[in-house]
Steps between C-alpha positions, in 0.01 A plus 500: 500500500722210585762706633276691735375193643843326534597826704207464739587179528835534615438790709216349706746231690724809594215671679414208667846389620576876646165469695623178637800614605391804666229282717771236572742801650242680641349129718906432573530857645223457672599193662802628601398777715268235646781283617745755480342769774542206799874365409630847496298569831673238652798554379456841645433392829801247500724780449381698739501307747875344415574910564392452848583253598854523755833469338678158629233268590462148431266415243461843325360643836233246578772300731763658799754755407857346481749560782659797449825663684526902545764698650512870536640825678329731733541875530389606874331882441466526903561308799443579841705328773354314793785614723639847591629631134406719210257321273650485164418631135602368121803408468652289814254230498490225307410137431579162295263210520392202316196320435404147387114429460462113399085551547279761325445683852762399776895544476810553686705837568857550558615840582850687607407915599779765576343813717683763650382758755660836547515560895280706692769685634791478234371589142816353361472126673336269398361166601552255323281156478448190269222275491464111326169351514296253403137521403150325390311674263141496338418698165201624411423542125249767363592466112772386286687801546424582906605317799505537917736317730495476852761314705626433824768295677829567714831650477848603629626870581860575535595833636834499269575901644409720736273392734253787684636586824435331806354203311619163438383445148674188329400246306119375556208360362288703342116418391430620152143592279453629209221669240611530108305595169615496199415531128706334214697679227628304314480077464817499712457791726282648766483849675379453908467676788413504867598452848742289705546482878754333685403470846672357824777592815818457626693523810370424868350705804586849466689457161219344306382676222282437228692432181342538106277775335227561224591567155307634182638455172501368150716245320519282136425124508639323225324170429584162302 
């Protein structure tokens, strides 16, 4: 009889002590999904929105984006003349330029073109002209990884070879504009495309001419 009650005895704070613990995880579990459930929300959101947010801007996006050079190579795919010659396809047109923007949405352009023209009348002359200009330029940004440039500002043409005939086409000022998208590839590097005219004349009287044409093509920008 002694021994049974000794047993209950010691068996009763057992019971007890597992009951407590179970209500004592159960109230801490509890607790935690209450206060849990918000942090992780927020630390949801704060991810999120640090995905977002543009690469290279002061402040982890809330501020300006730093200045940033770019320089890159164009590929004309056709360009028509605006004097008497054969417009051009792939492969005799292209274009080297740099950019500085030092503000989120203005910049500066810099930009040396080679184009050559096959003659009208002579399939195996050619024409030869180079262009330097300088440009302003204003971006427009749809996301992180889009853009749109437009720019405008004034050059030189040099008619380094074969002039047309019965023109006086040398070097001149030339008024330049241009449209570009394009969509980033990688954080250095962005494909673009789009048009570029050169426009202006040369020569006097009866040997003026206008000078420059209007190209379509595509080129990388590399970024830093």
């Amino acid at each position: 009889m002694k021994i049974t009650l000794i047993t209950k005895v010691k068996f009763l704070p057992s019971r007890l002590q597992l009951r407590a613990g179970a209500w004592a995880a159960l109230i801490s579990l509890s607790t935690l999904a209450l206060l849990g459930g918000p942090m992780f929300q927020k630390a949801h959101a704060q991810n999120a929105s640090a995905a977002t947010e543009p690469a290279g801007s002061v402040f982890e996006g809330v501020g300006r984006r730093y200045p940033s050079l770019h320089v890159g190579l164009d590929f004309m795919v056709l360009s028509t003349p605006h004097y008497s010659a054969n417009r051009a396809v792939f492969g005799s047109q292209y274009s080297f330029w740099g950019e500085y923007w030092p503000w989120d949405a203005f910049g500066f352009k810099s930009m040396y073109a080679s184009q050559k023209y096959p003659d009208l009348s002579n399939a195996s002359l050619n024409h030869a002209t180079t262009t330097l200009a300088l440009l302003g330029k204003y971006r427009f940004d749809t996301s992180s990884d889009w853009h749109f440039t437009v720019g405008g500002g004034f050059g030189s043409s040099d008619h380094d070879r074969n002039p047309p005939a019965s023109t006086d086409l040398k070097a001149t000022s030339v008024l330049v504009t241009e449209m570009r998208a394009g969509v980033k590839t990688t954080e250095f590097l962005w494909l673009e495309g789009g048009v570029l005219v050169l426009d202006g004349h040369s020569g006097s009287g009866s040997s003026a001419a206008r000078v420059g044409s209007t190209s379509y093509g595509f080129g990388l920008n590399f970024g830093f």
